[in-house]
DRENPA-3360 file (N, C-alpha, C; in nm, 2 decimals, always signed):
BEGIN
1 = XXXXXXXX = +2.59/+1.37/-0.70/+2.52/+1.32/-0.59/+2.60/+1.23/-0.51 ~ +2.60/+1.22/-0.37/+2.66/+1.16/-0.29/+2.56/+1.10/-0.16 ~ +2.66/+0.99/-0.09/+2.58/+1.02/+0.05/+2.60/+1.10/+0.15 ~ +2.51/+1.17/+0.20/+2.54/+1.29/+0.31/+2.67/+1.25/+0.42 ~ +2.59/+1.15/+0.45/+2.61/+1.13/+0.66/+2.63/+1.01/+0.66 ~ +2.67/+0.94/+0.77/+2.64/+0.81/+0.85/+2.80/+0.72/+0.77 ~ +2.76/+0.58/+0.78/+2.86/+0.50/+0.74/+2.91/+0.47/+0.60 ~ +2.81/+0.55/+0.52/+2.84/+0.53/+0.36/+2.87/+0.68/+0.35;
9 = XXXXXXXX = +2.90/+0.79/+0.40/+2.91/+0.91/+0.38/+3.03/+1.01/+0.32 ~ +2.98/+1.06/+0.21/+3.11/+1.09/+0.14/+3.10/+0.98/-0.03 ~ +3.05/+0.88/+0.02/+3.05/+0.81/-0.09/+2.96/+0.88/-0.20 ~ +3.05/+0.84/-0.34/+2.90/+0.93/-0.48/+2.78/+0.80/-0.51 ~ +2.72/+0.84/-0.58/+2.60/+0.77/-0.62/+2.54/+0.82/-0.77 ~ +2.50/+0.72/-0.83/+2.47/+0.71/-0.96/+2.35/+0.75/-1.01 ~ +2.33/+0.84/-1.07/+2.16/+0.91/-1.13/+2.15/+0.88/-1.26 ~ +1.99/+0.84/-1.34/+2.01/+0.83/-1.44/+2.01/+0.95/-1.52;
17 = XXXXXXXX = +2.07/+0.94/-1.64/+2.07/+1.08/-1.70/+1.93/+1.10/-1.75 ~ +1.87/+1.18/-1.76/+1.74/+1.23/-1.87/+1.66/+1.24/-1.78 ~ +1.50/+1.29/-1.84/+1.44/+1.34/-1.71/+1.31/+1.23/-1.68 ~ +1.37/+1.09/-1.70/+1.30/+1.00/-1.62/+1.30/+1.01/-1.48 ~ +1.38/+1.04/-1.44/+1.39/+1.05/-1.28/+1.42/+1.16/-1.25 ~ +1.42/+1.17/-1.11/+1.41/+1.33/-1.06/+1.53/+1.32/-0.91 ~ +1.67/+1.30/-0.93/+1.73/+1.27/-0.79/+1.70/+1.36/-0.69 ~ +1.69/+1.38/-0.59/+1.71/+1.44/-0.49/+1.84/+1.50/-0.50;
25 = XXXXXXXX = +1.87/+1.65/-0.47/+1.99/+1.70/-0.46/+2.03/+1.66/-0.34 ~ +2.14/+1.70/-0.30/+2.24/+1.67/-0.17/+2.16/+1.74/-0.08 ~ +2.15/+1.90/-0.16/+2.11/+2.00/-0.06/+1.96/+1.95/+0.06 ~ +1.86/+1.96/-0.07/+1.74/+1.83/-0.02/+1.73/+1.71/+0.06 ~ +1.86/+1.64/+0.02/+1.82/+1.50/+0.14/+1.92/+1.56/+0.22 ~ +1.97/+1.66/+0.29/+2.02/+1.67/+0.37/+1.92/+1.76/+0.46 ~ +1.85/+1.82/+0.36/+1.78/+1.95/+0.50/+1.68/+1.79/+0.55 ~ +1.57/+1.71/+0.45/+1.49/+1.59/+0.50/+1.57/+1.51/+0.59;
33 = XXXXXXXX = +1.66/+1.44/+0.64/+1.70/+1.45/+0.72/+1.74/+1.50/+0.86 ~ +1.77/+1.63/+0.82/+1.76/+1.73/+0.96/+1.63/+1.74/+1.00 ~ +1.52/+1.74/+0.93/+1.37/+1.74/+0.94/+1.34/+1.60/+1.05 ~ +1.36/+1.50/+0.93/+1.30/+1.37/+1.01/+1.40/+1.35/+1.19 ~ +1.54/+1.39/+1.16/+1.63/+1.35/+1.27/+1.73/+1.31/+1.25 ~ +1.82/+1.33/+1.23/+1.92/+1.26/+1.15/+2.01/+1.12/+1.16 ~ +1.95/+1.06/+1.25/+2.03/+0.93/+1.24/+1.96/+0.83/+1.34 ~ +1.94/+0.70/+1.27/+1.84/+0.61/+1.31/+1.87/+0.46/+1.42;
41 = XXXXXXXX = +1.79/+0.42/+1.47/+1.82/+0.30/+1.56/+1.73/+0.22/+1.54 ~ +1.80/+0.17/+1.43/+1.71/+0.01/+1.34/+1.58/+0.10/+1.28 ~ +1.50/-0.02/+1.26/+1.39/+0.03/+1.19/+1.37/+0.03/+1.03 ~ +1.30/+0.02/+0.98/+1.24/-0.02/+0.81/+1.16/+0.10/+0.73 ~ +1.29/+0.10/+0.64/+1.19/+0.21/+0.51/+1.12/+0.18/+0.43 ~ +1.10/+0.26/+0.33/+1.00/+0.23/+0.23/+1.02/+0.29/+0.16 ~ +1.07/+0.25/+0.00/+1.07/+0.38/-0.06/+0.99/+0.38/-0.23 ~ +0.86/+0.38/-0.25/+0.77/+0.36/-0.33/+0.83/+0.43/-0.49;
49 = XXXXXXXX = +0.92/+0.52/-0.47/+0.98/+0.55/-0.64/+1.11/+0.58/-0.62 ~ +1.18/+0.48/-0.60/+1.33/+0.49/-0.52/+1.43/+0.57/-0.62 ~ +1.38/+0.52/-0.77/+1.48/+0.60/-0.87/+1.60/+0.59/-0.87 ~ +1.71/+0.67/-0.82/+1.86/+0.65/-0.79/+1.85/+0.50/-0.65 ~ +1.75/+0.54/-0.58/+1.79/+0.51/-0.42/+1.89/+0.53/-0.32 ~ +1.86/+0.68/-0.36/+1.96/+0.79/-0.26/+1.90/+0.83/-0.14 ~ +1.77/+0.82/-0.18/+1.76/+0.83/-0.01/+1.75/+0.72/+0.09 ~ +1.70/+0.63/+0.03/+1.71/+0.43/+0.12/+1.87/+0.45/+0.19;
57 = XXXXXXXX = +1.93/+0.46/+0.05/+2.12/+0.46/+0.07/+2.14/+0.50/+0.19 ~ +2.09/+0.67/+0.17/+2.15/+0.78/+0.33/+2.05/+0.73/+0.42 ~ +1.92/+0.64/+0.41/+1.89/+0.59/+0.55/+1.93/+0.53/+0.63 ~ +1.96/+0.42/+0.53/+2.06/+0.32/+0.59/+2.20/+0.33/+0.62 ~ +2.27/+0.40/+0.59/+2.37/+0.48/+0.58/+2.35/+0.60/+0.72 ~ +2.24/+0.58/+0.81/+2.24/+0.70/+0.91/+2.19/+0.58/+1.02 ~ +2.17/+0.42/+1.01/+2.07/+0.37/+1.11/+1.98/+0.26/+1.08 ~ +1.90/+0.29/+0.94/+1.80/+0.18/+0.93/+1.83/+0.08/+0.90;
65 = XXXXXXXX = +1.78/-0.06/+0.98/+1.86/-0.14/+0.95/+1.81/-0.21/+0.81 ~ +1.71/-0.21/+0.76/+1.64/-0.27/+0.60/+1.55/-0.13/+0.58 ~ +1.56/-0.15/+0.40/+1.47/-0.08/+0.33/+1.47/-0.15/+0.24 ~ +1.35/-0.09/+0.21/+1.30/-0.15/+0.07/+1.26/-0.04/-0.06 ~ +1.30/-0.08/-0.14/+1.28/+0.03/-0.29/+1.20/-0.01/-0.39 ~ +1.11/+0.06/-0.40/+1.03/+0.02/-0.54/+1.03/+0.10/-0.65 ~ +1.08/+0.04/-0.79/+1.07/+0.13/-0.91/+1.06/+0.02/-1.00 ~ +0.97/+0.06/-1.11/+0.93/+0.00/-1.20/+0.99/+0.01/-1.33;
73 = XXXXXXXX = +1.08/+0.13/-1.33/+1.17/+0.17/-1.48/+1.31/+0.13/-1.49 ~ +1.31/+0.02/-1.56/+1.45/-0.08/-1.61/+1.58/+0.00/-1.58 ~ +1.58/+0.08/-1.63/+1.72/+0.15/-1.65/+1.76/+0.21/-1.53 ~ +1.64/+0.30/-1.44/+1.67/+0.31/-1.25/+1.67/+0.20/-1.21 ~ +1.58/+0.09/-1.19/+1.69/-0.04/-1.10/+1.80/-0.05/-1.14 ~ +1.80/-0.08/-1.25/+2.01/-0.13/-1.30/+2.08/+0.01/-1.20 ~ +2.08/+0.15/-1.20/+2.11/+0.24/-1.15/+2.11/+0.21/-0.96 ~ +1.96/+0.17/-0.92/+1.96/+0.18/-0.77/+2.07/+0.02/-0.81;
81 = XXXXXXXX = +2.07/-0.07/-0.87/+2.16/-0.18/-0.81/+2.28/-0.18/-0.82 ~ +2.32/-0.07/-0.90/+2.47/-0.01/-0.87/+2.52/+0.05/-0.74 ~ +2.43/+0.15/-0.74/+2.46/+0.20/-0.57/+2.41/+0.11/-0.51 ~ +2.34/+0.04/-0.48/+2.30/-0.04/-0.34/+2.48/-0.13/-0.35 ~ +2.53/-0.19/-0.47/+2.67/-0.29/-0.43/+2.75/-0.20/-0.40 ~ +2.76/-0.04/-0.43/+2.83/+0.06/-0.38/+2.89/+0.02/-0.18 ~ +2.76/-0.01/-0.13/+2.75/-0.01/+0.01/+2.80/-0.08/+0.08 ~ +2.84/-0.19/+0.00/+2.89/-0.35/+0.04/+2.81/-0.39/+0.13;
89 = XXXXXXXX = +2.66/-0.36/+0.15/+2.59/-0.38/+0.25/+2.46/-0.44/+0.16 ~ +2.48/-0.53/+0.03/+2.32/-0.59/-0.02/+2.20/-0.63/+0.14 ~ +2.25/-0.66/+0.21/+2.16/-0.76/+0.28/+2.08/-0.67/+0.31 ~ +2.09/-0.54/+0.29/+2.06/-0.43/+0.37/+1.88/-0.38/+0.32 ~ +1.90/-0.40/+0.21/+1.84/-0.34/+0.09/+1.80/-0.47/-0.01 ~ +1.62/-0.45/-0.04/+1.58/-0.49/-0.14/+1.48/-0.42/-0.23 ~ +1.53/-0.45/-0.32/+1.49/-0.38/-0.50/+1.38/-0.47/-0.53 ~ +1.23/-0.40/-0.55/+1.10/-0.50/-0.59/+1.10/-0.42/-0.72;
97 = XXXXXXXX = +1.08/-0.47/-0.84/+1.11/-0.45/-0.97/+0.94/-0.44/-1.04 ~ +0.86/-0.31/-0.96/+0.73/-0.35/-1.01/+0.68/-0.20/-0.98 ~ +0.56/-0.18/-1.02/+0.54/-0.04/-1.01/+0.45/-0.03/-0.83 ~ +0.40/+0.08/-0.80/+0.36/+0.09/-0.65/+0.24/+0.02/-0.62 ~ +0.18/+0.04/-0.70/+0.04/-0.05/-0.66/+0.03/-0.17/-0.63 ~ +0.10/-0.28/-0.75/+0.16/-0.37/-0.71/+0.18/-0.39/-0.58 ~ +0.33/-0.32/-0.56/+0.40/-0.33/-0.45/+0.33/-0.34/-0.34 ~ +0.22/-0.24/-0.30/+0.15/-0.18/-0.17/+0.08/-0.31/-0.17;
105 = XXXXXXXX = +0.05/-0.38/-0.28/-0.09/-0.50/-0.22/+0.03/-0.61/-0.20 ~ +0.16/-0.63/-0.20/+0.22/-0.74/-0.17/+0.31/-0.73/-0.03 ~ +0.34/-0.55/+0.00/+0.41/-0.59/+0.13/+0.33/-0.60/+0.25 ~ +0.41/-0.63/+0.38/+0.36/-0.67/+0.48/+0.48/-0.62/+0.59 ~ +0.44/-0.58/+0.72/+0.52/-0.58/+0.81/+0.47/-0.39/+0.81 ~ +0.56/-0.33/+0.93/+0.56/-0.19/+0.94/+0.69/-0.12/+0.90 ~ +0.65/+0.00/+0.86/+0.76/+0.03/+0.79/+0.76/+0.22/+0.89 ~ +0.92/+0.21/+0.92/+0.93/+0.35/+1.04/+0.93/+0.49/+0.97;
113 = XXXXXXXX = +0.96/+0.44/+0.82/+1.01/+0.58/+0.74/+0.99/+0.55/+0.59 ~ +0.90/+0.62/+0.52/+0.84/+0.57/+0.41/+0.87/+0.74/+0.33 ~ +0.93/+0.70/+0.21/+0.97/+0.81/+0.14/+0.89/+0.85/+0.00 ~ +0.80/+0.91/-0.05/+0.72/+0.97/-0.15/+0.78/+1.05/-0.21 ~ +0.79/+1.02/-0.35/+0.84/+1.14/-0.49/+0.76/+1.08/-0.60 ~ +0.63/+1.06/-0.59/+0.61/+0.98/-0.72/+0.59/+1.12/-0.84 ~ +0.52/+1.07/-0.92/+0.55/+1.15/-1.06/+0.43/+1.23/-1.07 ~ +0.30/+1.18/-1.02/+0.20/+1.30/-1.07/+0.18/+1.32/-0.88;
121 = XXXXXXXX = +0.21/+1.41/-0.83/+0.24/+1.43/-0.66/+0.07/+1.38/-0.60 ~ +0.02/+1.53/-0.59/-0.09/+1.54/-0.48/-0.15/+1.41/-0.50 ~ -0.22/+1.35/-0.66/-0.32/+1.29/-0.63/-0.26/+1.12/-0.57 ~ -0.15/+1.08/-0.64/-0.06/+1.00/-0.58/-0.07/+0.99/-0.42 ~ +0.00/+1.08/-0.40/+0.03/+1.08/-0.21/-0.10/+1.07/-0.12 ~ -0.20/+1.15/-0.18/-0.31/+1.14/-0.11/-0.37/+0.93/-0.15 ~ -0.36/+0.89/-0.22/-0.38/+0.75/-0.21/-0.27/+0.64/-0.19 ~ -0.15/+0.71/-0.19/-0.05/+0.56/-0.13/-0.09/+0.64/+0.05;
129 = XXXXXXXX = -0.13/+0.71/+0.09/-0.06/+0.74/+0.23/-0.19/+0.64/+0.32 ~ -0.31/+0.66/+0.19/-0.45/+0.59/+0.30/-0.44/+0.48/+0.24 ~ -0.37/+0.41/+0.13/-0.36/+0.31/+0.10/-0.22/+0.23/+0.19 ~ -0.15/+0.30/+0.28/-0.07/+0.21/+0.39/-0.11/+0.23/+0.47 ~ -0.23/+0.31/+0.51/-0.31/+0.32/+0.70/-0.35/+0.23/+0.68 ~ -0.45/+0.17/+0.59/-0.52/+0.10/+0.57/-0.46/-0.08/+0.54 ~ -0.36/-0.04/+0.50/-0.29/-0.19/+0.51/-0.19/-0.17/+0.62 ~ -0.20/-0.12/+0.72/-0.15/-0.11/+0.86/+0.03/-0.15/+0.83;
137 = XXXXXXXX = +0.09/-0.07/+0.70/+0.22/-0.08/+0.69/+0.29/+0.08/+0.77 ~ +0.17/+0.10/+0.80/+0.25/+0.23/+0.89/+0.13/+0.30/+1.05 ~ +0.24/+0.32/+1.11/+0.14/+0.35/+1.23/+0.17/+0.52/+1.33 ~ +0.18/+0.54/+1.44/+0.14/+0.60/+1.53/+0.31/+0.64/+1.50 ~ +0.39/+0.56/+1.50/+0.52/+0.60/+1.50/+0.61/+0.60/+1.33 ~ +0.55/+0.62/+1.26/+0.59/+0.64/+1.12/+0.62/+0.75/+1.09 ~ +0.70/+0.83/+1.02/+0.74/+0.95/+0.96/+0.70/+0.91/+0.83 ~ +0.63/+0.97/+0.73/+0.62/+0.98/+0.55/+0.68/+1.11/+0.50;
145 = XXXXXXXX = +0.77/+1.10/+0.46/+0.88/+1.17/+0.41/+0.78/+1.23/+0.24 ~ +0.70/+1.33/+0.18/+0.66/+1.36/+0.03/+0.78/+1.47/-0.01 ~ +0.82/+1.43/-0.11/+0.88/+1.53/-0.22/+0.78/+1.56/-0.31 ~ +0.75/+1.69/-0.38/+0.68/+1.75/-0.47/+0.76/+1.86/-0.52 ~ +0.67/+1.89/-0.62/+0.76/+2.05/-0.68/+0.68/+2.13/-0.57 ~ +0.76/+2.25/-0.60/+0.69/+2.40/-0.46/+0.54/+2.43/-0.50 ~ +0.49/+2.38/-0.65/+0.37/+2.44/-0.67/+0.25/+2.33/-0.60 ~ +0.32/+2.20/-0.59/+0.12/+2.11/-0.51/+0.14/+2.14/-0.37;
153 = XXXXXXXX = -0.02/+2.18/-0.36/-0.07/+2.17/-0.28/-0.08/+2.05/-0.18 ~ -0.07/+2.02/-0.10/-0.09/+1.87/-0.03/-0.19/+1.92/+0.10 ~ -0.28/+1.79/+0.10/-0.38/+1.83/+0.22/-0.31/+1.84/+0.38 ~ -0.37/+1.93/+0.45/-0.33/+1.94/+0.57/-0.33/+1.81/+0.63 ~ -0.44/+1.70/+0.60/-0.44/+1.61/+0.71/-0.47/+1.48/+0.54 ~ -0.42/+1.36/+0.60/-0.45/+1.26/+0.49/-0.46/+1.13/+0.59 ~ -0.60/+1.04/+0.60/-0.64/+0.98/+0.69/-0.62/+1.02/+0.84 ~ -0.55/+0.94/+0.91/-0.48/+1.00/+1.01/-0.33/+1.07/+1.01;
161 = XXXXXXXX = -0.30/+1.08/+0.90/-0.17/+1.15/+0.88/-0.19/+1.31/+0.91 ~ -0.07/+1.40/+0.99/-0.16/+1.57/+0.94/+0.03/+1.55/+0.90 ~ +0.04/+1.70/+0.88/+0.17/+1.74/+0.86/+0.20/+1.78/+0.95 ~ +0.29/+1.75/+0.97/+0.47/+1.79/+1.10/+0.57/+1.92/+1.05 ~ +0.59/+1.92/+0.93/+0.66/+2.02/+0.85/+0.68/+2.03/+0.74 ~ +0.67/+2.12/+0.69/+0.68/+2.16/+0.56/+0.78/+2.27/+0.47 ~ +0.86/+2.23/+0.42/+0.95/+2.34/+0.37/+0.99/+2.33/+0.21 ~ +1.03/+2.50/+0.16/+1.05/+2.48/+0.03/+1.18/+2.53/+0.03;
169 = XXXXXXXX = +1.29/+2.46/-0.11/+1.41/+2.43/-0.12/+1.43/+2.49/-0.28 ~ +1.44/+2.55/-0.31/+1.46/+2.61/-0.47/+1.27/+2.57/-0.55 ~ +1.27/+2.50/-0.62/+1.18/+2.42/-0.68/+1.12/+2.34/-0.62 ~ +1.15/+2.25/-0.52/+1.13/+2.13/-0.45/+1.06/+2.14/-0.31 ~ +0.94/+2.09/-0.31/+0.90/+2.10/-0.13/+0.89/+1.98/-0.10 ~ +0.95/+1.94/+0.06/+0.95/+1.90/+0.15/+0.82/+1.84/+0.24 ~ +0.75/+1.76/+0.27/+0.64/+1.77/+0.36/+0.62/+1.66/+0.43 ~ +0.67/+1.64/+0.57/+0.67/+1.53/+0.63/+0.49/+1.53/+0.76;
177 = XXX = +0.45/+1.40/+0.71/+0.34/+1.36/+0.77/+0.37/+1.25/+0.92 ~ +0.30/+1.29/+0.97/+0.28/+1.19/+1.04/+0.16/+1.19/+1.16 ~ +0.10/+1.05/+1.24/+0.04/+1.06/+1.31/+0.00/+1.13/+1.45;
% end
């Protein structure tokens, strides 16, 4: 695993071994990327099961100027807080050390690009996506980035979210929402 693009690019990044986490391949955060656009002018992520935090990294690493990562499993933060000092860029990036629920009732502000891979997909996504309309951490100009396996189904429309695109990558689909 590496970062694709941008100003950390070329650089490797650290995954945990075993199948607590699920990294994103190269191949993956590169086509999401060419999906969302590939390189950003400021603006705030979100990344609710950051795991490695390979994709925050290549956000920030293409543009954004803060993200934020949430994971709740000890052994991925120590992992994302290896790669984030990779970047020499801490200020850039902060690690909330709590699971998503949590998370969603404590942040505040809007966030331009919010990233989903949680662990049990459909029924997850469908409640963190109306659980940030509804705490107005995402709006009219938000991209939500879902990773799932190729087999969930995801609803055509979730609150005001519908889908913009959808693609499958070996095992892995792709599904970016937005307003």
């Amino acid at each position: 695993m590496r970062v694709i693009a941008g100003e950390f690019g070329g650089r490797p990044l650290k995954s945990l071994p075993g199948k607590t986490t699920r990294p994103t391949t190269d191949k993956v955060k590169g086509a999401i990327f060419n999906m969302i656009g590939p390189y950003f002018n400021g603006g705030r992520s979100l990344d609710l099961y950051a795991g490695s935090g390979g994709l925050s990294i290549e956000a920030v690493s293409r543009g954004i100027a803060q993200a934020i990562l949430v994971e709740k499993d000890r052994k991925a933060q120590a992992i994302v807080t290896e790669n984030i000092a990779m970047t020499k860029r801490s200020s850039a990036f902060q690690l909330l050390k709590m699971d998503d629920k949590r998370a969603l009732a404590q942040l505040d502000g809007r966030f331009d690009l919010v990233f989903l891979d949680p662990p049990y997909a459909k029924e997850e996504i469908v409640a963190v996506i109306e659980s940030l309309s509804e705490k107005a951490l995402v709006d009219g100009d938000s991209l939500i980035v879902c990773e799932t396996d190729k087999a969930v189904t995801l609803p055509e429309t979730i609150g005001p979210f519908r889908i913009k695109k959808q693609k499958h990558y070996g095992i892995s689909q792709v599904t970016i929402y937005e307003q």
